[in-house]
The first five atom37 places (N, CA, C, CB, O) and aatype in JSON, in Angstrom:
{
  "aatype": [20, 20, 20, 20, 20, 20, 20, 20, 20, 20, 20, 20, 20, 20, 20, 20, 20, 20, 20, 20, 20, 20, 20, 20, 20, 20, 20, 20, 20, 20, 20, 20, 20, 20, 20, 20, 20, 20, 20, 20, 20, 20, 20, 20, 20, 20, 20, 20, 20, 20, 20, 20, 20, 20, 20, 20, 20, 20, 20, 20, 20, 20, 20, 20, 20, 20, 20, 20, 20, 20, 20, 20, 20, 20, 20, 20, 20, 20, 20, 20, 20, 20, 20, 20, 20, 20, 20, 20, 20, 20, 20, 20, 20, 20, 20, 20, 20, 20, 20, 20, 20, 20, 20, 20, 20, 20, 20, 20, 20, 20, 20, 20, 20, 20, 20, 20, 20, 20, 20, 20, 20, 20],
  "atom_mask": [
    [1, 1, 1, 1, 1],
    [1, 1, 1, 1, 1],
    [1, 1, 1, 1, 1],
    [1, 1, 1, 1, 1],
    [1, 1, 1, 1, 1],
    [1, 1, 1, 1, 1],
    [1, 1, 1, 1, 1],
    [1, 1, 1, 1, 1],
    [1, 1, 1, 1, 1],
    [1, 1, 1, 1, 1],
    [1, 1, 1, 1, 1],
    [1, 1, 1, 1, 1],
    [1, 1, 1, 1, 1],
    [1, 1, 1, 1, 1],
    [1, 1, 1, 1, 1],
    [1, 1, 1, 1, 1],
    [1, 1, 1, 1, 1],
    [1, 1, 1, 1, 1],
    [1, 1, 1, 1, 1],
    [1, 1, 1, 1, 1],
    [1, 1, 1, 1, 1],
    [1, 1, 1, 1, 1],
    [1, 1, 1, 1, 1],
    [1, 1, 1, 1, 1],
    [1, 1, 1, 1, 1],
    [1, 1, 1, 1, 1],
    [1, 1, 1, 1, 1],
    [1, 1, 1, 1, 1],
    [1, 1, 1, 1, 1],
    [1, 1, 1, 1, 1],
    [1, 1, 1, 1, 1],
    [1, 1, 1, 1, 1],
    [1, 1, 1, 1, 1],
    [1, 1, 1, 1, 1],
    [1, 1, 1, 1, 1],
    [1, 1, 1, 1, 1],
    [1, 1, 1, 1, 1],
    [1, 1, 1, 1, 1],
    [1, 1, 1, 1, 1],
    [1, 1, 1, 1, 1],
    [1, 1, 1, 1, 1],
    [1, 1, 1, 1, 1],
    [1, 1, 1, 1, 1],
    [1, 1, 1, 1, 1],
    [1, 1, 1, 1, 1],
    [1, 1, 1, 1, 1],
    [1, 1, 1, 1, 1],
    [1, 1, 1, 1, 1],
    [1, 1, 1, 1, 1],
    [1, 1, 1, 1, 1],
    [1, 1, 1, 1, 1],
    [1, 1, 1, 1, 1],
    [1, 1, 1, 1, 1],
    [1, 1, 1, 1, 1],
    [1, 1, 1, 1, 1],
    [1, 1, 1, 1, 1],
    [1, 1, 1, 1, 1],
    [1, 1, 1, 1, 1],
    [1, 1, 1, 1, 1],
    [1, 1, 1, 1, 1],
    [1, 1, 1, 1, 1],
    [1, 1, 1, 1, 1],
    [1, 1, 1, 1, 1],
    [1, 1, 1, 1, 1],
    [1, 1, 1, 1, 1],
    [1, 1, 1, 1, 1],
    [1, 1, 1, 1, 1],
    [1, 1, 1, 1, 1],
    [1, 1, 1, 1, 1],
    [1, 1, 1, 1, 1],
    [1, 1, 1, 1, 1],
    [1, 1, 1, 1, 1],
    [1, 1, 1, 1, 1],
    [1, 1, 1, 1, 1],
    [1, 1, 1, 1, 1],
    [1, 1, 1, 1, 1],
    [1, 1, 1, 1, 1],
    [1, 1, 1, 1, 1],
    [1, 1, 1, 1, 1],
    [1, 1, 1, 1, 1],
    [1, 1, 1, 1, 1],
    [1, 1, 1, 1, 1],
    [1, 1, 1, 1, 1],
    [1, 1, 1, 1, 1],
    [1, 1, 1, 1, 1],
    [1, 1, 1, 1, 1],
    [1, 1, 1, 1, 1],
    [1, 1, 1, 1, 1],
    [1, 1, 1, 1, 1],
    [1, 1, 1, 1, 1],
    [1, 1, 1, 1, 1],
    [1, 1, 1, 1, 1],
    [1, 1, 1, 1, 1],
    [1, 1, 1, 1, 1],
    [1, 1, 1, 1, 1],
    [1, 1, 1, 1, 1],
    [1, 1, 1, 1, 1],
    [1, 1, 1, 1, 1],
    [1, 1, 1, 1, 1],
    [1, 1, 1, 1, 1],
    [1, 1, 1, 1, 1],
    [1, 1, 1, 1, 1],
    [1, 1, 1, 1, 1],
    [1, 1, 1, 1, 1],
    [1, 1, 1, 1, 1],
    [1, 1, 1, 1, 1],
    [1, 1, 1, 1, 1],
    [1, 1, 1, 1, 1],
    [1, 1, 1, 1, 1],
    [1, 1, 1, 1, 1],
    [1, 1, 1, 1, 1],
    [1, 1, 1, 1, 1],
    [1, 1, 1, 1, 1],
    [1, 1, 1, 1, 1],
    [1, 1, 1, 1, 1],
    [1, 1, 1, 1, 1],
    [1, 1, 1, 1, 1],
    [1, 1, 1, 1, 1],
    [1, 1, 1, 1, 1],
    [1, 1, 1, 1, 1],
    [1, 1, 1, 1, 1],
    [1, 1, 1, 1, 1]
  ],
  "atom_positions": [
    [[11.57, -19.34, 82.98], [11.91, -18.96, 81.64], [11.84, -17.45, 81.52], [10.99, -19.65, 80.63], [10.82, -16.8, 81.75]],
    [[12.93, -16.98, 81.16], [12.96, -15.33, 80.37], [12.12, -14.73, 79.53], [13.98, -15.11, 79.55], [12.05, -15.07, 78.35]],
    [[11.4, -13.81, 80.03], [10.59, -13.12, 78.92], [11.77, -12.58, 77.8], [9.59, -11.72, 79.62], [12.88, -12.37, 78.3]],
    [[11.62, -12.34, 76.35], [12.42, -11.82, 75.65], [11.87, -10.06, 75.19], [12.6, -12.91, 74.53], [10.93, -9.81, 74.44]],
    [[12.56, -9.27, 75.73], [12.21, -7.87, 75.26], [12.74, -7.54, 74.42], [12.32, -6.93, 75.95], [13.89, -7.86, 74.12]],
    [[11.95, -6.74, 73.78], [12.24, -6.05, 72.46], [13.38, -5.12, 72.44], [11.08, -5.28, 72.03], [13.69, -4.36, 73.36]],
    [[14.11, -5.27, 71.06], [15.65, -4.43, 72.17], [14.84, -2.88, 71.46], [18.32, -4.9, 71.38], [13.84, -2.61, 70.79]],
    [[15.88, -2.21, 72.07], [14.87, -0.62, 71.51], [15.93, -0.08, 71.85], [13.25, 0.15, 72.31], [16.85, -0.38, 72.61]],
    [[15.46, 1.55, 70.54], [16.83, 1.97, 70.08], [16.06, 3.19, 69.99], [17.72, 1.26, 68.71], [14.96, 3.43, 69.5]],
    [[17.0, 3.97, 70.64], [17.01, 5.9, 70.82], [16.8, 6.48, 69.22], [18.99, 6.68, 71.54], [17.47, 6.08, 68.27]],
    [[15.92, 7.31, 69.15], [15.88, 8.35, 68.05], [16.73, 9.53, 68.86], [14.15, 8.82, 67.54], [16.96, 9.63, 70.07]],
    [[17.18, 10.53, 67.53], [17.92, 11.63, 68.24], [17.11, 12.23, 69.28], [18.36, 12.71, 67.31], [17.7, 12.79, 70.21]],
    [[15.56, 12.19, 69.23], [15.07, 12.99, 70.34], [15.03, 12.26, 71.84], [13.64, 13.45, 69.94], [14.61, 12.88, 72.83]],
    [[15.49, 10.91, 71.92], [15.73, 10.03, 73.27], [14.28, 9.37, 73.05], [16.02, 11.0, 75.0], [13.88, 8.84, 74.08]],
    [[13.28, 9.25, 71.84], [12.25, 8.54, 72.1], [12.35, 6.97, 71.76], [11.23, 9.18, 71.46], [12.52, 6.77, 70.55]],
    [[12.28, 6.0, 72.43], [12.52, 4.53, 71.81], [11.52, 4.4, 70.12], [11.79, 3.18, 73.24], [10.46, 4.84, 69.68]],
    [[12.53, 3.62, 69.68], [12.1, 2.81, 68.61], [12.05, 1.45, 68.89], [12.86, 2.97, 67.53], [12.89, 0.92, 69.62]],
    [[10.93, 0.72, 68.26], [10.81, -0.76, 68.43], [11.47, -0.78, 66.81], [8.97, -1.55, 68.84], [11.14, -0.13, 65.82]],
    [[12.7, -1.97, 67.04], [13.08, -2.52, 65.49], [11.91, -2.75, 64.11], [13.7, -4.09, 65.78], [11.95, -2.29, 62.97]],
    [[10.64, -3.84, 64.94], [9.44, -4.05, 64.05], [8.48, -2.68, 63.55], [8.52, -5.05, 64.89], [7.64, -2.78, 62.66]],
    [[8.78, -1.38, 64.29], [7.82, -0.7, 63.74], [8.56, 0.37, 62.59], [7.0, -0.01, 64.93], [7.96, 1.16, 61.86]],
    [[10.28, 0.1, 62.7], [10.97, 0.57, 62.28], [10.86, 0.35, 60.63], [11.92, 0.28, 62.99], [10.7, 1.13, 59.69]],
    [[11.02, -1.06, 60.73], [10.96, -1.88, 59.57], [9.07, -1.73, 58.93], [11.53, -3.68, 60.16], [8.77, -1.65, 57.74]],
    [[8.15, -1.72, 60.02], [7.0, -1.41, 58.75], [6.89, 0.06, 58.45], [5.38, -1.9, 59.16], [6.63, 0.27, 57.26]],
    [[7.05, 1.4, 59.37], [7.41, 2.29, 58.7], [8.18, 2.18, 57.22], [8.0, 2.85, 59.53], [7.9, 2.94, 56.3]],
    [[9.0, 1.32, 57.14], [10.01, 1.41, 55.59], [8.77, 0.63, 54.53], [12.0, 0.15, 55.68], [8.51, 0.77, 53.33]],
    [[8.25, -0.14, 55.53], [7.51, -0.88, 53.7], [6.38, 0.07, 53.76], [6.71, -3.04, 53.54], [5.82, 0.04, 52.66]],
    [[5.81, 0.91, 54.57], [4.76, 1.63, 54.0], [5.13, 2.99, 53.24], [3.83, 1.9, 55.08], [4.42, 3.65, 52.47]],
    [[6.45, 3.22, 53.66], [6.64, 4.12, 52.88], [7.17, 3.63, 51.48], [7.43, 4.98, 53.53], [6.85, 4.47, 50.64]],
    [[7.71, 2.82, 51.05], [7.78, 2.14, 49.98], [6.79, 1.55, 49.05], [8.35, 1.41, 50.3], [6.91, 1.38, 47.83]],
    [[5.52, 1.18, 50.02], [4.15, 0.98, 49.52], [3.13, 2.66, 48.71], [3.35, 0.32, 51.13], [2.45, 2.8, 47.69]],
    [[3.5, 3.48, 49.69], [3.3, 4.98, 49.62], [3.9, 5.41, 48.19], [4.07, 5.8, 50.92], [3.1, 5.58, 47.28]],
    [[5.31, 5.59, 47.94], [5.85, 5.59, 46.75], [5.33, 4.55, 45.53], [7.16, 5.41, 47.07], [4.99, 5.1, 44.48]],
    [[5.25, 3.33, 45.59], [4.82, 2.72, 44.34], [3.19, 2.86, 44.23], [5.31, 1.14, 44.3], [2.63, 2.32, 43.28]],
    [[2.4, 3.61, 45.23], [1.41, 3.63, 45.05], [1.32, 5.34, 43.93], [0.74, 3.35, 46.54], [0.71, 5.74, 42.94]],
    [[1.97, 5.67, 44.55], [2.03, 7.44, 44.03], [2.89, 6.74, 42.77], [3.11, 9.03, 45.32], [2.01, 6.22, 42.09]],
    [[3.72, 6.58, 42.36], [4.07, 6.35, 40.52], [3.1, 5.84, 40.16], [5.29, 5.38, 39.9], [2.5, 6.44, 39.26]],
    [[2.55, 4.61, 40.63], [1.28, 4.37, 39.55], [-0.2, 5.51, 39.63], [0.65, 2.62, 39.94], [-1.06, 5.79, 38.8]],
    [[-0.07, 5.76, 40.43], [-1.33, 6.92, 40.05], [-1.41, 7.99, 39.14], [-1.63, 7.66, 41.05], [-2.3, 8.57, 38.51]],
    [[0.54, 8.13, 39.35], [1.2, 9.19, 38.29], [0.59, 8.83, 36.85], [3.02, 9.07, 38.22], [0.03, 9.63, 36.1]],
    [[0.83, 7.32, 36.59], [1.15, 6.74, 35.53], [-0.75, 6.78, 34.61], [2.03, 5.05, 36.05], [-0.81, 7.21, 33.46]],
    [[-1.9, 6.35, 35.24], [-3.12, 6.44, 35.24], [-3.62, 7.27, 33.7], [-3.47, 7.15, 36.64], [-3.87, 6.85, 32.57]],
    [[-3.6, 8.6, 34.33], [-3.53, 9.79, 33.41], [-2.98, 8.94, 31.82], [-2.24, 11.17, 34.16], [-3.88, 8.5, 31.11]],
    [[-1.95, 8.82, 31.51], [-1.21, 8.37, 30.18], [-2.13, 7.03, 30.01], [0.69, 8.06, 30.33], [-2.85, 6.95, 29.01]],
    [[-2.13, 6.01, 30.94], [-2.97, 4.95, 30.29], [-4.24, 5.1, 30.39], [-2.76, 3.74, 30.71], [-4.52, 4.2, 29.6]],
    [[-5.14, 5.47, 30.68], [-6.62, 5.83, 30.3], [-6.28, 6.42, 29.12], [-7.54, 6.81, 31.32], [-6.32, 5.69, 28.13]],
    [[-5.97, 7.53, 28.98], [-5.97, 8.08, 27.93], [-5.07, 7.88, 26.56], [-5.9, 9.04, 28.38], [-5.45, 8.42, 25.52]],
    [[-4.06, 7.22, 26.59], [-3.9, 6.6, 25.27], [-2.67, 7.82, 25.58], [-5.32, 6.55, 23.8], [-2.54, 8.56, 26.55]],
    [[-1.79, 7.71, 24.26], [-0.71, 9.04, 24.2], [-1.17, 10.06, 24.16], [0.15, 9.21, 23.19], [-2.3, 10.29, 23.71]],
    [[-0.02, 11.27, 24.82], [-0.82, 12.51, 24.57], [-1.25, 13.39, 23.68], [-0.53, 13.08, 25.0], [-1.78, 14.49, 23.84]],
    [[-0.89, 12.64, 22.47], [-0.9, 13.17, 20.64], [-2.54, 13.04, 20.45], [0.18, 11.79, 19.21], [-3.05, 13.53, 19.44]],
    [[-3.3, 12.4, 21.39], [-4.36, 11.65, 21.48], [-5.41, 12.67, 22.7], [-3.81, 10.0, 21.96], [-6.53, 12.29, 23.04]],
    [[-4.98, 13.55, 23.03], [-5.53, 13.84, 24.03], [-5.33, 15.93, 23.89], [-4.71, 12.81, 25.37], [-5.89, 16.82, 24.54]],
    [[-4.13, 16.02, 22.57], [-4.24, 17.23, 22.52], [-4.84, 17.54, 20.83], [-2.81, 17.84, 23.0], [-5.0, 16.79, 19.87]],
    [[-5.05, 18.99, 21.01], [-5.94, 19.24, 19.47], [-5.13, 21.01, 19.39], [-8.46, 19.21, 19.69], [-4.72, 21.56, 20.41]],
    [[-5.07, 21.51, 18.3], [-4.6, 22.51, 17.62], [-5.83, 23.47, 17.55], [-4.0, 22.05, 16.3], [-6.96, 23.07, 17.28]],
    [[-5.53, 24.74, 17.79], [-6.59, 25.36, 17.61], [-7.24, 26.22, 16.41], [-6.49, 25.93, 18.45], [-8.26, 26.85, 16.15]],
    [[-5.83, 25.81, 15.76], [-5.7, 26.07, 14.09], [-5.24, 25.12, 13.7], [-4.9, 27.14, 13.5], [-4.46, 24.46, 14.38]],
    [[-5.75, 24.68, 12.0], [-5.02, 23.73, 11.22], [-3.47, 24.43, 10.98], [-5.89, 23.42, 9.75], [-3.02, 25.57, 11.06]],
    [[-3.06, 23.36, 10.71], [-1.73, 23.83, 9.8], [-1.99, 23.49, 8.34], [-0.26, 23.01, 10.27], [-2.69, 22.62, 7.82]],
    [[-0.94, 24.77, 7.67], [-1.24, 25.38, 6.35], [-0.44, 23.75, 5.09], [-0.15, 27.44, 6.27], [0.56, 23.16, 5.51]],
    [[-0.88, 23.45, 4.16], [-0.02, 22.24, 3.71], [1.24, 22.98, 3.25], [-0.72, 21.27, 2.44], [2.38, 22.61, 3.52]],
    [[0.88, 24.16, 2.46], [1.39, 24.92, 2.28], [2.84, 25.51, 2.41], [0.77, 25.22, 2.59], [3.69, 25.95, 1.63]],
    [[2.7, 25.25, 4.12], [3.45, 26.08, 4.49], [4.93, 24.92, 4.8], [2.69, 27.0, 5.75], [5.83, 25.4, 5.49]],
    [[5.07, 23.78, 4.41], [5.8, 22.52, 4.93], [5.99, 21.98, 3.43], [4.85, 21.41, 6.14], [5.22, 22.13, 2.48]],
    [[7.51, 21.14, 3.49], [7.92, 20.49, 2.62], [8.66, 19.35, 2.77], [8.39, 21.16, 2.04], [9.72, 19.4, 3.39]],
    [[8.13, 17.96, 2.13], [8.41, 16.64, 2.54], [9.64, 16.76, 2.19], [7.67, 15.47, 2.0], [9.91, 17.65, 1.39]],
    [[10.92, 15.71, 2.82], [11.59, 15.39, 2.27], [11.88, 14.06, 2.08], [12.21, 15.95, 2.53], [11.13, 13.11, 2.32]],
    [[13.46, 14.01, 1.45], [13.22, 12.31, 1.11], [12.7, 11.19, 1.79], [14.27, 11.75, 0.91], [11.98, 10.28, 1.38]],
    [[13.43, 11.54, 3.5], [13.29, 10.63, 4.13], [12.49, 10.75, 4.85], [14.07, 10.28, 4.52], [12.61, 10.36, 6.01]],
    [[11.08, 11.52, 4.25], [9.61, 11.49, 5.13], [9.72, 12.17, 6.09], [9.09, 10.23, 5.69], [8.9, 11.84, 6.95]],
    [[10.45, 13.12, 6.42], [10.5, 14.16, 7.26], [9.94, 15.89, 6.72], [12.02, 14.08, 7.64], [10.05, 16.42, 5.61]],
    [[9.43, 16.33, 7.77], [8.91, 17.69, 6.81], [9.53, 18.79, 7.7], [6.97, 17.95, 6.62], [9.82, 18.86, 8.89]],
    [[9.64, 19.68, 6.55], [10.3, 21.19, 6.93], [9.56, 22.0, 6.55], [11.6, 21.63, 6.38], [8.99, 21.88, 5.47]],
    [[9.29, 23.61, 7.79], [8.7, 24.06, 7.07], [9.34, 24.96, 6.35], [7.82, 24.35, 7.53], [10.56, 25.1, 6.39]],
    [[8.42, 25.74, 5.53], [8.83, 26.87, 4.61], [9.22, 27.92, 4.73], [8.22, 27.17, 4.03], [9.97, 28.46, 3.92]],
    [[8.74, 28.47, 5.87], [8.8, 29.77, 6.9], [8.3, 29.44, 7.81], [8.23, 31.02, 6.64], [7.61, 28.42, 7.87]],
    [[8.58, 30.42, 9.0], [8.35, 29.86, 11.16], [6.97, 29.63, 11.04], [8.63, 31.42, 12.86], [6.22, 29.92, 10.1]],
    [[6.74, 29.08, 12.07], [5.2, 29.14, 12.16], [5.01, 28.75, 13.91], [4.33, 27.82, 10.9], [5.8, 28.59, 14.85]],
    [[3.84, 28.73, 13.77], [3.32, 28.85, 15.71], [2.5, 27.9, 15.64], [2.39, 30.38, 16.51], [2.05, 27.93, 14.49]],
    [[1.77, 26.56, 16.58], [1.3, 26.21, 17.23], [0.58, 26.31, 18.16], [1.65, 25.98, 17.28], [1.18, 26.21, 19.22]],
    [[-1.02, 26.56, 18.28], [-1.4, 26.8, 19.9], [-2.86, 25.56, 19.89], [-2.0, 28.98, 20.35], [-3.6, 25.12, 19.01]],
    [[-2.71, 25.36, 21.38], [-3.5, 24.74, 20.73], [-3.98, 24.05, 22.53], [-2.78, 23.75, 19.23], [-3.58, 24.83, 23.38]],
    [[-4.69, 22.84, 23.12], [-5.01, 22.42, 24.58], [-4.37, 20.92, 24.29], [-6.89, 22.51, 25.14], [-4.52, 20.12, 23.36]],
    [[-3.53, 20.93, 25.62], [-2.95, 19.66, 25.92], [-3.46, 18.92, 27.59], [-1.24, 20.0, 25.83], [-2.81, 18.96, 28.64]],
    [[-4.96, 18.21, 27.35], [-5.36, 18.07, 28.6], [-5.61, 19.4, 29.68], [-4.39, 17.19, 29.05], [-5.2, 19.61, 30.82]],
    [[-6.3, 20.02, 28.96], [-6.84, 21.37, 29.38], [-5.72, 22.5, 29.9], [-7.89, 21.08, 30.58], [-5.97, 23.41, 30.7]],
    [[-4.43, 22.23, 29.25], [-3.14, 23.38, 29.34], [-3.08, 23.54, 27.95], [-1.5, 22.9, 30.07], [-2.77, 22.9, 26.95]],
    [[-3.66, 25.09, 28.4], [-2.97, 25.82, 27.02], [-1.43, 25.65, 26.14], [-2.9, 27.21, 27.43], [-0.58, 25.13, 26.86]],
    [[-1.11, 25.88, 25.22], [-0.17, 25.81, 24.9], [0.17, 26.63, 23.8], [-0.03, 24.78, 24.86], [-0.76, 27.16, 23.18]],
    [[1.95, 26.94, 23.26], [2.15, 27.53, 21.99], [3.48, 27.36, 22.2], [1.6, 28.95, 21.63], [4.09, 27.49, 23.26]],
    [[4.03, 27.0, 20.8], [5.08, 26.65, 20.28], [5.43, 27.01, 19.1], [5.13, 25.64, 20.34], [4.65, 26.62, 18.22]],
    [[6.68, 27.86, 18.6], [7.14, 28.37, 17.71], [8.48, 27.36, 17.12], [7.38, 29.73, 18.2], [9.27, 26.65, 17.74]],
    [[8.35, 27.64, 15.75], [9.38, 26.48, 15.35], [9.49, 27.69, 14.31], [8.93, 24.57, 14.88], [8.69, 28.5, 13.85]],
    [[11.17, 27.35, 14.12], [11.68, 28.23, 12.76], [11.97, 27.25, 11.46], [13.25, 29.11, 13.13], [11.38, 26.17, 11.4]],
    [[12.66, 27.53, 10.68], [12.77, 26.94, 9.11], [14.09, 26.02, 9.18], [12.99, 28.31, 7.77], [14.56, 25.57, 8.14]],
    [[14.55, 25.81, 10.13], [15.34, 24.55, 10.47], [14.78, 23.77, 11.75], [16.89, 24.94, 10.73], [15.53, 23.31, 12.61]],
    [[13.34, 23.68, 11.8], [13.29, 22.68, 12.51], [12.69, 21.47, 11.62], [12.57, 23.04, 13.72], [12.35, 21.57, 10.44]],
    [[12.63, 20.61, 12.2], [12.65, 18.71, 11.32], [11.94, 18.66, 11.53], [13.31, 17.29, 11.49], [11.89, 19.37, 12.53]],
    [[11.03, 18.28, 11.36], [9.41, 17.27, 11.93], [9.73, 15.89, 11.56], [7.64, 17.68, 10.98], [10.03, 15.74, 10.38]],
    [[9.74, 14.77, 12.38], [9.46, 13.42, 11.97], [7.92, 13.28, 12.72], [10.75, 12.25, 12.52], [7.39, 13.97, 13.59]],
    [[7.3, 11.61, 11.68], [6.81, 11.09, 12.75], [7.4, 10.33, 13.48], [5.97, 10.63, 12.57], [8.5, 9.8, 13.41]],
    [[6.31, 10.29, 14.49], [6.55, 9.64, 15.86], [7.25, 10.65, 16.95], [7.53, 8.32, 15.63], [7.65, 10.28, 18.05]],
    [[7.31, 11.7, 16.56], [8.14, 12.65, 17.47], [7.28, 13.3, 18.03], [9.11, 13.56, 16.89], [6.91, 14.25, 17.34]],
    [[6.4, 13.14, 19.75], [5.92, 14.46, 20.07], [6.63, 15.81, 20.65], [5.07, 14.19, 20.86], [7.65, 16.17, 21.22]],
    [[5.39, 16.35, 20.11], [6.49, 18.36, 20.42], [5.34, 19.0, 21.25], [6.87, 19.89, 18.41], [4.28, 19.06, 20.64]],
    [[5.34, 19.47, 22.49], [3.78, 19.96, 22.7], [2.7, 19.16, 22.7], [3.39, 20.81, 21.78], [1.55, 19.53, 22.44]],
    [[3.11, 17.81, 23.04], [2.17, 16.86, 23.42], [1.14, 15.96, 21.96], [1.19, 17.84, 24.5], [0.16, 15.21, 21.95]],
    [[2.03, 16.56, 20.93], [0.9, 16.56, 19.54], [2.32, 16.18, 18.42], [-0.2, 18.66, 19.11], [3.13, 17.0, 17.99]],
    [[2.3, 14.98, 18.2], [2.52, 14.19, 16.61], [2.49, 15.13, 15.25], [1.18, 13.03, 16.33], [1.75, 14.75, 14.35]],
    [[3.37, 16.48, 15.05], [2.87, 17.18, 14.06], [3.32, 16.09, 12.77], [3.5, 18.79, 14.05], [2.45, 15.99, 11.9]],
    [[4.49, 15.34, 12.59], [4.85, 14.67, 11.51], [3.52, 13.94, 11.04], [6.04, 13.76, 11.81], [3.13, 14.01, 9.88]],
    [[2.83, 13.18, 12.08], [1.82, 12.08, 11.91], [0.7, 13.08, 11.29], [1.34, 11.17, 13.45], [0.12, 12.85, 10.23]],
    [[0.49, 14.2, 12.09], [-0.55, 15.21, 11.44], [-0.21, 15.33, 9.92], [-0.46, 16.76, 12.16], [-0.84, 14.76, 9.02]],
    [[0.79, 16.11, 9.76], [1.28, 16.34, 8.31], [0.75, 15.13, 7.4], [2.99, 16.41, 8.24], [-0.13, 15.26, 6.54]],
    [[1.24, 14.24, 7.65], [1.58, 12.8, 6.73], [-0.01, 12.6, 6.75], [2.76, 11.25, 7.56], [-0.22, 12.07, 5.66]],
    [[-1.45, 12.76, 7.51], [-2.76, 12.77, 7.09], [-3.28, 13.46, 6.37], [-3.39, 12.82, 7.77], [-4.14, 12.97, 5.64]],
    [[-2.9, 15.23, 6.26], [-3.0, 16.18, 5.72], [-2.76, 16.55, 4.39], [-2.57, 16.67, 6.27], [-3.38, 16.85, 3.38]],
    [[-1.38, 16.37, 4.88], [-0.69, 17.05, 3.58], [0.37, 15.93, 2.3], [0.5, 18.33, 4.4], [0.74, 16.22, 1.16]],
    [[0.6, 14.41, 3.27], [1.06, 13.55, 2.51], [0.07, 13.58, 0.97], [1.08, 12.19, 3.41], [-0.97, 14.24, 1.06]],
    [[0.36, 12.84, -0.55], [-0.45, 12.2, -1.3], [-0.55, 11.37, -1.12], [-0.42, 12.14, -2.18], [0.41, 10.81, -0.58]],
    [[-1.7, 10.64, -1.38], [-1.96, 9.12, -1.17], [-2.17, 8.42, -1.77], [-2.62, 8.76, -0.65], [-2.34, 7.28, -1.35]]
  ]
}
């Protein structure tokens, strides 16, 4: 009876490949990748959203913002933002046509949702 050999196949450098080690090279690198997205992913679920994880280093003025009908706020004049998003600094300038909704993060931070605690009546 015939032994059966492994057929084997040249890399460009003339070194054999075995088919089987070919094929687990691919699932570990495929294992490698879904292991690295979920580790990516970690960070966001421990910690909840990142509206949740960043803080302002100044309030905002109520002042300085005006609701409109459809629960969106504008402000009155530009204003700046600074503030730590998971220990990155940050700052963000918005002029007198920008929108605020909630549910919208900007800089890692819910300003609509802020507003609407702040400065909504209740």
């Amino acid at each position: 009876m015939k032994r059966h050999r492994p057929t084997l196949r040249l890399d460009c450098d003339g070194v054999a490949i075995d088919r089987r080690r070919r094929g687990a090279t691919a699932i570990r690198l495929a294992l490698l990748f879904v292991t690295s997205a979920a580790l990516q992913a970690l960070p966001a679920l421990a910690n909840g959203s990142d509206a949740q994880s960043t803080r302002l280093t100044a309030p905002l003025a109520c002042a300085d913002f005006a609701r409109r009908s459809d629960g969106a706020w504008v402000p009155q004049r530009p204003f700046t933002t600074e503030g730590v998003n998971r220990g990155v600094r940050f700052r963000g300038t918005y002029g007198i046509n920008t929108v605020i909704r909630t549910g919208v993060a900007v800089d890692g931070i819910d300003l609509g949702a802020l507003l609407d605690r702040q400065c909504a009546p209740h």
